[in-house]
Each structure stands twice: as structure tokens, then as C-alpha cells.
MARKETOR-938826 format. One line per 8 residues: number of its first residue (from 1); their letters; for each residue x, y, z of N, C-alpha, C. Coordinates in steps of 0.2 Angstrom, whole numbers, padded with zeros to 4 digits. Layout:
N
NUM	a	X,Y,Z,X,Y,Z,X,Y,Z | ...
END
This chain:
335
1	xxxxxxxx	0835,0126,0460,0830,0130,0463,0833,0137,0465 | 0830,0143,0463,0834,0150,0466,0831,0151,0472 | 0832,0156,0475,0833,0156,0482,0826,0159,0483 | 0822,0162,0478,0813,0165,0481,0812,0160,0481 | 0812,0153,0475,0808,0149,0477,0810,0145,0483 | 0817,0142,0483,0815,0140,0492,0814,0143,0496 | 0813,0147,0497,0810,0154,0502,0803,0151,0502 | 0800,0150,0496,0791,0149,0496,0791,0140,0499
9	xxxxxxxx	0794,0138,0497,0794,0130,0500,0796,0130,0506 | 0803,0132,0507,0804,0131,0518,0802,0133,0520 | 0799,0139,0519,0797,0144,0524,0801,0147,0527 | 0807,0148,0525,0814,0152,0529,0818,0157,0522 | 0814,0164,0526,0815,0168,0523,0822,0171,0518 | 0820,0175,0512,0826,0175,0509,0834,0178,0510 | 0832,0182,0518,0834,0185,0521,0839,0182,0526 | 0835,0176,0530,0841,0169,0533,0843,0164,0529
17	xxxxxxxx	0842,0165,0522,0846,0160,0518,0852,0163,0517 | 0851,0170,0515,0855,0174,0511,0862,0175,0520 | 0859,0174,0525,0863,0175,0532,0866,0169,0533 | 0863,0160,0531,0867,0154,0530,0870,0156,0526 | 0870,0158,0520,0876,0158,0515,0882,0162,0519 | 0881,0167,0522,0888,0173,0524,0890,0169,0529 | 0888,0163,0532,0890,0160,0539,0893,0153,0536 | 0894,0151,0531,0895,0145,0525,0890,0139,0530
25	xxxxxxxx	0886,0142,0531,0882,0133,0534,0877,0131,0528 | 0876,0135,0523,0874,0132,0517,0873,0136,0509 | 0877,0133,0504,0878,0139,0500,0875,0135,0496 | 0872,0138,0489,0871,0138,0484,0876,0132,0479 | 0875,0128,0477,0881,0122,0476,0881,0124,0468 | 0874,0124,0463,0874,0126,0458,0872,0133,0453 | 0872,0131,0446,0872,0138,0444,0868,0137,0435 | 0864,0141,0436,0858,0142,0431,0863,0144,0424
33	xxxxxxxx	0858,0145,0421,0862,0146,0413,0864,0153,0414 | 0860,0158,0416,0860,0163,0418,0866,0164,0422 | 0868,0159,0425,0874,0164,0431,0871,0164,0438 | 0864,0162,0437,0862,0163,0445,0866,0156,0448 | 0865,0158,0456,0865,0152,0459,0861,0148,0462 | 0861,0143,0461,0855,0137,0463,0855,0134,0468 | 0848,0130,0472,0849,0127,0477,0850,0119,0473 | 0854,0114,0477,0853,0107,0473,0848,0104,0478
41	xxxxxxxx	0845,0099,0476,0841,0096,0483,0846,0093,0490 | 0852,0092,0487,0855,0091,0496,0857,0100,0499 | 0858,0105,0495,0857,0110,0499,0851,0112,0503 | 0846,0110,0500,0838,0109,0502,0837,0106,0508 | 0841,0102,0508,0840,0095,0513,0844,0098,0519 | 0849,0101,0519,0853,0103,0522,0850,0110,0526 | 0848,0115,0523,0843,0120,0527,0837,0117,0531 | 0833,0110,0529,0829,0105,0533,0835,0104,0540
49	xxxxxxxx	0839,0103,0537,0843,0100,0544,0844,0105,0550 | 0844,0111,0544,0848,0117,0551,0842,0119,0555 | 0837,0118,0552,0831,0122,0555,0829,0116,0560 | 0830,0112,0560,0828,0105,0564,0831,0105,0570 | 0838,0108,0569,0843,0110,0574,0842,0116,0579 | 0841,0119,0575,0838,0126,0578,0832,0124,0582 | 0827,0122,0580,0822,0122,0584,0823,0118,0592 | 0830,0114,0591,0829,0111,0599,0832,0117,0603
57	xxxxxxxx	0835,0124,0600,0837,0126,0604,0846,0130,0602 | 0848,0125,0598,0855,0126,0596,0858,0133,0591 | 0862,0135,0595,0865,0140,0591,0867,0139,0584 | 0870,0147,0581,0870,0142,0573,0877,0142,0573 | 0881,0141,0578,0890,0141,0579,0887,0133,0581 | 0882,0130,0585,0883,0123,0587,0879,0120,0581 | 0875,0123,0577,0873,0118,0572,0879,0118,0565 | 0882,0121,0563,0887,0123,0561,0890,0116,0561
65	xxxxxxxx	0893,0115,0565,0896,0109,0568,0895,0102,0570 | 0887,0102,0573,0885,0096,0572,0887,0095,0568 | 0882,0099,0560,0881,0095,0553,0889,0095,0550 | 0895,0099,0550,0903,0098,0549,0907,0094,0554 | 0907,0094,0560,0912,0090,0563,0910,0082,0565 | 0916,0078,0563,0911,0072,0563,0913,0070,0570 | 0918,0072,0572,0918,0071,0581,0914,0072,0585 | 0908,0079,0581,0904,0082,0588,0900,0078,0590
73	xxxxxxxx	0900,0075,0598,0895,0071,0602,0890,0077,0604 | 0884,0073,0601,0877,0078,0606,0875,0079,0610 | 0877,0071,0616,0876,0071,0623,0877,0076,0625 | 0883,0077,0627,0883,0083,0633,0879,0088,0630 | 0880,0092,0625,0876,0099,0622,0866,0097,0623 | 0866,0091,0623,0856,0092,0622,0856,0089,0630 | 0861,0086,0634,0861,0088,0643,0859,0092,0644 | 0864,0099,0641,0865,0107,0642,0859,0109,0641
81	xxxxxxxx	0857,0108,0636,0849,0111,0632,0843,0109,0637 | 0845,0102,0638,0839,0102,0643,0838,0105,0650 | 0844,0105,0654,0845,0111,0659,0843,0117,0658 | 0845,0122,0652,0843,0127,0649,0835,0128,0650 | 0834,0122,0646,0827,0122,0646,0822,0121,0651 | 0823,0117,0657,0822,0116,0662,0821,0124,0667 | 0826,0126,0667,0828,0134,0669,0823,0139,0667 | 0822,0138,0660,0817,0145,0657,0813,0144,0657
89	xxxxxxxx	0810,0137,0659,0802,0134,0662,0800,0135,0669 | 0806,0136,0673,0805,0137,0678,0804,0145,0681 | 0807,0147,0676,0808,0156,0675,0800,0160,0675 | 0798,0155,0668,0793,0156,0663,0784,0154,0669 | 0787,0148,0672,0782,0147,0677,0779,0151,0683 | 0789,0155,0686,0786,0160,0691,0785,0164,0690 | 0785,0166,0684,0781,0174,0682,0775,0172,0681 | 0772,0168,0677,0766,0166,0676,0760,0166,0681
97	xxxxxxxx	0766,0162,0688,0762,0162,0694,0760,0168,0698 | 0766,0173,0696,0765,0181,0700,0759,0185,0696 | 0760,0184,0689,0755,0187,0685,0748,0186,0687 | 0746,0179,0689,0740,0176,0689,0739,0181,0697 | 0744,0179,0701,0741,0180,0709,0740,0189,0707 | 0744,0192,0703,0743,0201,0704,0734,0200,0701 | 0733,0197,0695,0727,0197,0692,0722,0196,0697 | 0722,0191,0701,0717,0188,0707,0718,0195,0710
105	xxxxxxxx	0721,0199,0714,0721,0205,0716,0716,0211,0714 | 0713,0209,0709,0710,0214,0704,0712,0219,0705 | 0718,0221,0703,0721,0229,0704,0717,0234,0699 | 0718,0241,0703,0711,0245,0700,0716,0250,0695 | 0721,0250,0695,0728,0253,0693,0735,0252,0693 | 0739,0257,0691,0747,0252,0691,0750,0254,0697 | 0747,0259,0703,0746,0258,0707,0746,0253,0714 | 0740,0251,0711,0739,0245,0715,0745,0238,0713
113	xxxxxxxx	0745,0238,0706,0751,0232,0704,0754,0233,0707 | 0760,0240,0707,0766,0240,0710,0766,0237,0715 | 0762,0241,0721,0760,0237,0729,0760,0228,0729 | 0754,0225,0723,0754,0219,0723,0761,0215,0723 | 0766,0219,0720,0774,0216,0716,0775,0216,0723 | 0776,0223,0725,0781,0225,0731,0781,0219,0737 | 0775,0220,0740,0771,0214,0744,0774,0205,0741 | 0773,0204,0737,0774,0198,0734,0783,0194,0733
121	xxxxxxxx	0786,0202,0729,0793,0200,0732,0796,0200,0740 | 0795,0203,0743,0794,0202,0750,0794,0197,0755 | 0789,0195,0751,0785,0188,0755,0789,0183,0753 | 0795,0183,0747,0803,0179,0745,0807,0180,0747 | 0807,0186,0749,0813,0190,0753,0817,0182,0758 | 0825,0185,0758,0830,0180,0761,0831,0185,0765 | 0828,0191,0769,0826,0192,0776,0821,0189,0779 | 0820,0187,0785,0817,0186,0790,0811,0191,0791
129	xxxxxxxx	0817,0196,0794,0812,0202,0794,0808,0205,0790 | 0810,0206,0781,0807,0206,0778,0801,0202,0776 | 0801,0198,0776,0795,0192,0775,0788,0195,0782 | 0793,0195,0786,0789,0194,0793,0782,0204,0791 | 0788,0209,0792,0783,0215,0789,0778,0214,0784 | 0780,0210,0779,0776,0209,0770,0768,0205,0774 | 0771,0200,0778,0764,0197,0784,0759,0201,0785 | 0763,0204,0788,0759,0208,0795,0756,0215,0787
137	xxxxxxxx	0760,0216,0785,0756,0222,0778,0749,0220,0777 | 0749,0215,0776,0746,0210,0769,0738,0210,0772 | 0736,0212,0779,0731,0212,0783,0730,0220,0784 | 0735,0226,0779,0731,0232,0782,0731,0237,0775 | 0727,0233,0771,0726,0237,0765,0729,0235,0758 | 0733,0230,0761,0735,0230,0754,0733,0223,0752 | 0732,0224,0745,0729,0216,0743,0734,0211,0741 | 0736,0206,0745,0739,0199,0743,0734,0193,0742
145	xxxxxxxx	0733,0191,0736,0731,0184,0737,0732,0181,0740 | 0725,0175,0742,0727,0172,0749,0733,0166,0746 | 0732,0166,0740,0737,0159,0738,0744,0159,0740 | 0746,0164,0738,0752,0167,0738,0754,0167,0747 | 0750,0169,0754,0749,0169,0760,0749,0162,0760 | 0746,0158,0756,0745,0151,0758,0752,0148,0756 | 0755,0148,0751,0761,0148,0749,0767,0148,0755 | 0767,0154,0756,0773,0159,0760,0773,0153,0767
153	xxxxxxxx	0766,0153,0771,0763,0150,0775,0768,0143,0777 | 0768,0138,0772,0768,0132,0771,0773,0130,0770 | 0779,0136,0766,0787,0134,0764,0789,0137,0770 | 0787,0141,0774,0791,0146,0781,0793,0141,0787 | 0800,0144,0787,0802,0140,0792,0806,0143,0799 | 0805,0152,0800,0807,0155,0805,0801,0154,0808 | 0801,0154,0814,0793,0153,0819,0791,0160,0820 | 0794,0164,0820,0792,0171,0820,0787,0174,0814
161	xxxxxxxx	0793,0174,0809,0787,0173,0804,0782,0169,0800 | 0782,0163,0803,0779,0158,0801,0771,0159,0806 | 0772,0162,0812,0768,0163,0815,0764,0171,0812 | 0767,0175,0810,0765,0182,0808,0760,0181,0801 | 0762,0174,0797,0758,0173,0791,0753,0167,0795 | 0753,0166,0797,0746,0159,0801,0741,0165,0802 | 0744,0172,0806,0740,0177,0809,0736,0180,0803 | 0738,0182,0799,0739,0186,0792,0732,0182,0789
169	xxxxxxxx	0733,0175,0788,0727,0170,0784,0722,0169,0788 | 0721,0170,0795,0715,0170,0798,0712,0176,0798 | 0716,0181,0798,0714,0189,0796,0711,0187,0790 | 0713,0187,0785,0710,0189,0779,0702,0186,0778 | 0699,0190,0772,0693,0190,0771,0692,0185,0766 | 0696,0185,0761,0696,0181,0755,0694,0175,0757 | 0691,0172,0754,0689,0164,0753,0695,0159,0751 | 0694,0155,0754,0700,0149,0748,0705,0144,0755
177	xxxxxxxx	0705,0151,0761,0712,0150,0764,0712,0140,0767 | 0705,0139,0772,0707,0131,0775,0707,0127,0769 | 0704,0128,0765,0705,0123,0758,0712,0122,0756 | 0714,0127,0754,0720,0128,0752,0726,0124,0758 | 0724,0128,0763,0728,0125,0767,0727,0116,0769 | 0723,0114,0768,0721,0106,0768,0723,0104,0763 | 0724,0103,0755,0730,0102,0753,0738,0103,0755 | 0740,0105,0760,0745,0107,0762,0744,0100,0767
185	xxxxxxxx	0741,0095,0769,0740,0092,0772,0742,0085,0771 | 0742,0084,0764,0742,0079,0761,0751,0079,0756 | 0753,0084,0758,0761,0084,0756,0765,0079,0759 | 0769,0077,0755,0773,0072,0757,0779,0073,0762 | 0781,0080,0764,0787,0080,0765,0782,0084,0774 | 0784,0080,0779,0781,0081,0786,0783,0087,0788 | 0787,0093,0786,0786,0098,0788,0782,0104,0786 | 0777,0103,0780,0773,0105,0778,0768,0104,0778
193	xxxxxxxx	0767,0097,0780,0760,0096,0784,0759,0099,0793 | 0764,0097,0794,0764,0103,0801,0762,0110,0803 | 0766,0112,0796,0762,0119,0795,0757,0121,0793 | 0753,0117,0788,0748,0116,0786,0742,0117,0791 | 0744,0111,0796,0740,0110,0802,0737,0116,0806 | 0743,0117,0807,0746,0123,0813,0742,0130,0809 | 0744,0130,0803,0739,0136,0801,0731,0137,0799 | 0728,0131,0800,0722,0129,0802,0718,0130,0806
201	xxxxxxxx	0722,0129,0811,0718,0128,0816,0719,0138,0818 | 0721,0142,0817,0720,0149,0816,0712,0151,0816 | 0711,0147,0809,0704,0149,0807,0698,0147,0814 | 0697,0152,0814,0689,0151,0818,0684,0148,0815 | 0681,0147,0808,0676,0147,0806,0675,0139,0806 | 0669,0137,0802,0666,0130,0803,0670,0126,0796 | 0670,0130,0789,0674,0127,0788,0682,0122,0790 | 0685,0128,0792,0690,0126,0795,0690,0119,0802
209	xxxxxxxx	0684,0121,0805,0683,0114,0809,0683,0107,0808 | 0678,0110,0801,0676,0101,0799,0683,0099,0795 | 0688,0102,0792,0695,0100,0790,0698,0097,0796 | 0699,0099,0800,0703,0100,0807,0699,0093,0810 | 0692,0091,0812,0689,0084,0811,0691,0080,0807 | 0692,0081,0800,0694,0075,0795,0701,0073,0796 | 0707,0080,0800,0714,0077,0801,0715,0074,0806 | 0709,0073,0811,0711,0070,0817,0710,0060,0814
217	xxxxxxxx	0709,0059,0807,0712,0053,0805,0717,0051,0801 | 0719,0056,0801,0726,0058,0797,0730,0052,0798 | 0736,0050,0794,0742,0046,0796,0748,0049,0801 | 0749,0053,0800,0754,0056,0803,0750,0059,0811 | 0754,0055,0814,0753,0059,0821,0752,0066,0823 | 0759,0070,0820,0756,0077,0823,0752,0080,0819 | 0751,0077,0816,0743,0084,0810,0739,0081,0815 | 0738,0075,0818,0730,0070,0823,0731,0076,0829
225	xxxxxxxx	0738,0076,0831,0738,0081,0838,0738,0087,0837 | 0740,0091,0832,0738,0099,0834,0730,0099,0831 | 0728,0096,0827,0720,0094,0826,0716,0093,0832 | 0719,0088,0836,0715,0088,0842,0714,0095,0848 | 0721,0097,0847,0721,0103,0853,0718,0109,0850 | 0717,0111,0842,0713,0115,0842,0705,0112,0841 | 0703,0109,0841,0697,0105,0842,0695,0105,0846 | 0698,0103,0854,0698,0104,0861,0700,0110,0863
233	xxxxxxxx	0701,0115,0860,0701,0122,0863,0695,0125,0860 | 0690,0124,0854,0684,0126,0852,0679,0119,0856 | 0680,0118,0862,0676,0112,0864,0673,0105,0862 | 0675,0103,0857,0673,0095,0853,0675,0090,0856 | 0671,0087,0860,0672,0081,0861,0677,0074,0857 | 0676,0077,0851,0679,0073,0846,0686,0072,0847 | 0689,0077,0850,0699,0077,0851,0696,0072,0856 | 0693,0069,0860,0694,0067,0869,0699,0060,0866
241	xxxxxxxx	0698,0055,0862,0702,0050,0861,0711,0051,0857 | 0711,0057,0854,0716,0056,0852,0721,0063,0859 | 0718,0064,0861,0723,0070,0865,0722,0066,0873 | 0720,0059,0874,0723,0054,0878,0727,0051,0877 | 0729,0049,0870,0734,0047,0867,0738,0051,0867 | 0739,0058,0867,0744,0062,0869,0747,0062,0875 | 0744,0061,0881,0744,0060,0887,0748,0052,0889 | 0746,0049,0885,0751,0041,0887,0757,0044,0883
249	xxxxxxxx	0758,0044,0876,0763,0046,0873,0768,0050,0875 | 0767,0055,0878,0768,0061,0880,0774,0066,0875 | 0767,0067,0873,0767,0070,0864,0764,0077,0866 | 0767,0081,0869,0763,0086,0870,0756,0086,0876 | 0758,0083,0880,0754,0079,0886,0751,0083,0890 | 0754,0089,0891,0754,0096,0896,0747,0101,0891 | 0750,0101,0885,0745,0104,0884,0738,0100,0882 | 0739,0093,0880,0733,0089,0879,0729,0088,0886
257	xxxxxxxx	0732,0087,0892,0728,0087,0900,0726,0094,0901 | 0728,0101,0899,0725,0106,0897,0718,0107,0894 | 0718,0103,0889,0714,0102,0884,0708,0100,0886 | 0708,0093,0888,0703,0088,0891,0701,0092,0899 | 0704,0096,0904,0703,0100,0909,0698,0104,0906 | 0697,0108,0900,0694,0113,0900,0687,0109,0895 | 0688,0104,0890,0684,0101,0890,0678,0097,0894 | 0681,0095,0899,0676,0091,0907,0675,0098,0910
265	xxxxxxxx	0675,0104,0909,0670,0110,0913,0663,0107,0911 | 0660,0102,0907,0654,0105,0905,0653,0097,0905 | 0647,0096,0910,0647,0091,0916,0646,0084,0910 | 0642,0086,0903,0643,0079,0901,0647,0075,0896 | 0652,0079,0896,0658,0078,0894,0663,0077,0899 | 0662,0076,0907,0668,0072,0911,0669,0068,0911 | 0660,0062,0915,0662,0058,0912,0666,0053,0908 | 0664,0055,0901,0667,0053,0894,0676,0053,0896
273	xxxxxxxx	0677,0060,0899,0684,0059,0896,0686,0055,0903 | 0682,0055,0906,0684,0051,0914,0685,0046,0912 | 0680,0042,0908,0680,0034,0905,0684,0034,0901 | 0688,0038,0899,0692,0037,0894,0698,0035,0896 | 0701,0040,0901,0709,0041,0903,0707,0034,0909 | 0701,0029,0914,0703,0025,0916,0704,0019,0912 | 0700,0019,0905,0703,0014,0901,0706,0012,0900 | 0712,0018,0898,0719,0017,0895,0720,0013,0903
281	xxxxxxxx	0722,0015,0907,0722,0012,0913,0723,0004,0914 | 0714,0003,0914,0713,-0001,0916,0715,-0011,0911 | 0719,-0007,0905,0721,-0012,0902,0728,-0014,0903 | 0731,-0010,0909,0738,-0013,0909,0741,-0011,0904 | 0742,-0007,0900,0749,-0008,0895,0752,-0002,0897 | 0749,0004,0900,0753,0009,0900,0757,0009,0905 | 0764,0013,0904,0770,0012,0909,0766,0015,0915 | 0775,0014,0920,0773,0019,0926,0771,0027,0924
289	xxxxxxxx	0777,0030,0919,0777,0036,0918,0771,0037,0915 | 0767,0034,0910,0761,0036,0907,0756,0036,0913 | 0755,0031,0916,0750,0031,0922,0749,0038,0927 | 0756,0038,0930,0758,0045,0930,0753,0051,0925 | 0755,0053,0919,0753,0058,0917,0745,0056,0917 | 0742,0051,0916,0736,0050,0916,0735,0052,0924 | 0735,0050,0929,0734,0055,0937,0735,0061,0936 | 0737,0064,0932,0738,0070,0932,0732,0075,0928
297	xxxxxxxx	0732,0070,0926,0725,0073,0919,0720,0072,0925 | 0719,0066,0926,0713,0063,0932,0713,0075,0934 | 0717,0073,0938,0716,0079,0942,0711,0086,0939 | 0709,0088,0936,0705,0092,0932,0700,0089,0929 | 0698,0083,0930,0689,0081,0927,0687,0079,0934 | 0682,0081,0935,0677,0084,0941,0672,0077,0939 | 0670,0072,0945,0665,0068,0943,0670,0061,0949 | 0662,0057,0950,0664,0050,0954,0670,0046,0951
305	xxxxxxxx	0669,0045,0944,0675,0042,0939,0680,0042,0940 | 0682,0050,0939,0688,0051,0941,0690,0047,0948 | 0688,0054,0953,0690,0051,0959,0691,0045,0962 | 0689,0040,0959,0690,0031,0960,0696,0029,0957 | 0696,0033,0953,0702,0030,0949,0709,0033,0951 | 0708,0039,0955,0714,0041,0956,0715,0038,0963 | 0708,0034,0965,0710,0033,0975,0712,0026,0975 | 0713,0022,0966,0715,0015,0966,0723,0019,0962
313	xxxxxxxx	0722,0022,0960,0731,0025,0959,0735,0025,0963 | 0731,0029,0970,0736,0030,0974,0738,0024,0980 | 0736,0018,0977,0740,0011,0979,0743,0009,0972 | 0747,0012,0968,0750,0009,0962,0755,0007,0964 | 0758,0003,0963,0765,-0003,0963,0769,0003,0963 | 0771,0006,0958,0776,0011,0956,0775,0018,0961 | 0781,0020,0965,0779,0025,0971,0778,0031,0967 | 0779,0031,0964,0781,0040,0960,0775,0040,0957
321	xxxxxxxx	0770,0033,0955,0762,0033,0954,0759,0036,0959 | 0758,0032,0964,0757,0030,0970,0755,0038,0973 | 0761,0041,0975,0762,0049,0978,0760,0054,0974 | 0760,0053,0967,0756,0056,0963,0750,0058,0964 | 0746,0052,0965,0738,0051,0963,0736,0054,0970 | 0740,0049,0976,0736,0053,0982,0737,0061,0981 | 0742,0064,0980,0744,0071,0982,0738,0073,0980 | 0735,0069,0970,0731,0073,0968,0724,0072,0972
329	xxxxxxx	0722,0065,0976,0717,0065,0980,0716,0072,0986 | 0722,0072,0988,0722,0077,0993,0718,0084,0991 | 0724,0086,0985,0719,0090,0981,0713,0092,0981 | 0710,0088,0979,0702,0085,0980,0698,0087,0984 | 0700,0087,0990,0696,0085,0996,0696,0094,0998 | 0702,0094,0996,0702,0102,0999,0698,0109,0995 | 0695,0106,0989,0692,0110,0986,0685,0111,0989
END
């Protein structure tokens, strides 16, 4: 067969045949009446091979070799290959990721792209400070997708900046942000749910609320607690049992007795938390030092309740109980 017509059968043009031939990875074995040279069918079978080889990726110095050396082992080379490829897929995917987030931008020009780039590498930046300015940017004209804010948000691990982008997604006007950020809640790795949380509870809006109710049955404890504390800082009753949980634990106890203090302003709500923090109480299982924190919360809920409870604390077994609850009865009286 001469070399058009294998060109019309393989599909590999006369031009990379005629380039195996100058590289000896496959020549012409026979020869026509004429003097041409001819393909046999194991040269045929043999451009089958090399293209085969080619397609995973293999140079034509390593295909070369494969099909001649009989020593050559493939492992290690198609290990390599798959690393390679591994690499350019991950190359491949964060451009694909930039291009979509610059698209979502609806730039009105190349202009606005640039900005979009500029901003976007920034927010990657192995500065601190740089990440942190790209934050604070990102809220005064220039368009970032919130994905890419949600992103940045949830891998950040300077509290500085980590707070500057919490600020930056509550600013924003775009739609998407507690959504997005509630997937962030469901990550496996506990410091991203953290963040997740913490950026959340930023949002003011009713969405973000009713998320912020659903993590107060989360598994993980601190997604339950900062859930709670911004729930109890927008007034909901619904933190009262887990941010008394905080208070025995003493999981952030100071600001959860905060919490329920400013909660029990609003008369029908003390009771509640009054009944609540003598429960834990009255079952006996909490230590002295929880008891303790629990008198101490006592002291900011306004109502009979309380006050009973802390004039039975201040006879508790434990003195450091004891001198607690009355100091806080004294309190009391002076008001």
C-alpha cells in the first residue's frame, strides 16, 4: 500500500508518515514494481501502534522505545503520565473556574476584565495584606463574584483577613452569598465549617437566619455555638437551649451569659431562660464550676425564677458556689 492510500485509511497525514519515516519509527518495508515503496500490513499495524501511544500522551522519543526496546517497563513512564495529567487538569480547571467567575461579572469591557483578573489574583495572593486590600476592594466598585468571596472566605486562615472577607460578603448585593456559605457547613474538614458559620452569621437578612436555625442542629458543636450567639444577638429565643449549654461547657460561656442577658430584656422570654439555666441545676449533674457559671448568668435574667434560684445557690455545698450566688443576690437587692 503506498503512502496516499494509508494516509486515506489511518487518518495520519502524508506528511507525519513521511516524519516516522526520517525518525526510523516506521518505514516502508516493501517496494512496488515501479520502485515505490510500500506499506506491508505489520508497517500498518505498527503506525496503529504509535498512534495508540501517542494518544496517552507519550513522546515519539518514548514511543520509539516502548515498541524497540524490550526492556522498556511502562510503569514508571504512564505513573508520570498520569501525574502530568493530573497537573493539566488542575491547570485546566482553574482557569475554567476564573473564566466562569470573570463571566459571572458581566464585564462591559476589557477594562472591567482586567479589574475582574486583578482582584481575583489578589484574593490568591501569599500576602496577607494583599488578600486583605482585594477584600475590602471588592465592596467599592469593583465587581467580584460572590463565589470566588465565598471561596477566599472559607480557605482563609489570617483572622484579619478572614474577617475583612466575612465583612465584604455581607456588604455585597449579589444573591448566592448564605447559600453558598451553608455548603461550607457541611465540609468535612472542621475548620471550614467554622468559617462557614462565622461568615454567616455577618448576614443580617432572613435568609441567612433561617440557615443559622438549621445549624443550631448541626453535629459539630461550634457551628451549634456561633449559630446560637448570632441568633441570640438578633433576639430568637431559639439559641436559649444551646447557648446554656455553653454556660455548663464553658464554651464561650461569657459571651453566651451575654447573650441570654440581652435576650431576658423582653419579659417573656426570662422566664424561659430562667427555667432553663435552673434545670440544668436542678438535675444534679453539673459540676461546682458549671453551677458557678450558671449563678452568674442567673444574675442578668430579671424575674421570681431566677431570684430563687440563686437564694438556694447561695447555701451550695461548694464555697466558691455559695459566695458567688449571694454576692449575686446582693446585687439584686441593690438595684
Amino acid at each position: 500500500m503506498l503512502i496516499g492510500e494509508v494516509a486515506r485509511r489511518s487518518g495520519v497525514s502524508a506528511r507525519m508518515l513521511r516524519h516516522y519515516d526520517s525518525l526510523g519509527l516506521v518505514r516502508p518495508t516493501g517496494r512496488t514494481d515501479g520502485g515505490y515503496r510500500e506499506y506491508s500490513g505489520e508497517d500498518i499495524r505498527r503506525i496503529f501502534h504509535i498512534e495508540s501511544l501517542r494518544s496517552l500522551g507519550l513522546s515519539l522519543r518514548e514511543v520509539g522505545r516502548a515498541l524497540d526496546d524490550p526492556g522498556f517497563a511502562p510503569s514508571e513512564l504512564v505513573a508520570d503520565l498520569i501525574r502530568q495529567t493530573r497537573d493539566r487538569i488542575a491547570a485546566e480547571t482553574e482557569l475554567l473556574t476564573r473564566l466562569r467567575r470573570i463571566d459571572a461579572a458581566e464585564p462591559a469591557g476589557w477594562e472591567d476584565v482586567l479589574r475582574s483578573v486583578t482582584l481575583l489574583q489578589a484574593l490568591g495572593s501569599k500576602s496577607a495584606g494583599t488578600r486583605q486590600r482585594a477584600a475590602l476592594s471588592s465592596v467599592e466598585g469593583a465587581s467580584v463574584p460572590v463565589e470566588a468571596l465565598v471561596e477566599a472566605a472559607l480557605s482563609e486562615t489570617d483572622p484579619n483577613v478572614a474577617g475583612a472577607l466575612r465583612w465584604a460578603l455581607a456588604q455585597g448585593v449579589e444573591a448566592g452569598g448564605p447559600a453558598l456559605l451553608a455548603e461550607g457547613l457541611g465540609s468535612p474538614v472542621a475548620a471550614v465549617r467554622e468559617r462557614a458559620v462565622r461568615a454567616l452569621a455577618e448576614f443580617p437578612d432572613d435568609e441567612a437566619t433561617a440557615l443559622l436555625r438549621d445549624a443550631l442542629a448541626h453535629p459539630d458543636a461550634v457551628v451549634r455555638r456561633y449559630a446560637a450567639l448570632a441568633l441570640g444577638a438578633r433576639g430568637l429565643p431559639d439559641a436559649v437551649p444551646t447557648l446554656i449549654d455553653m454556660i455548663v461547657e464553658e464554651a464561650n460561656d461569657v459571651d453566651a451569659a451575654d447573650a441570654l442577658g440581652a435576650l431576658a430584656s423582653r419579659p417573656e422570654a426570662a422566664d424561659e431562660i430562667a427555667a432553663g439555666l435552673v434545670d440544668r441545676l436542678a438535675h444534679g449533674t453539673a459540676r461546682a464550676s458549671a453551677r458557678r457559671r450558671l449563678a452568674q448568668a442567673l444574675a442578668d435574667i430579671p424575674g421570681e425564677t431566677a431570684s430563687r434560684a440563686l437564694a438556694e445557690l447561695s447555701h451550695d455545698e461548694d464555697r466558691s458556689v455559695a459566695l458567688t450566688a449571694a454576692y449575686v443576690v446582693q446585687l439584686r437587692k441593690a438595684r
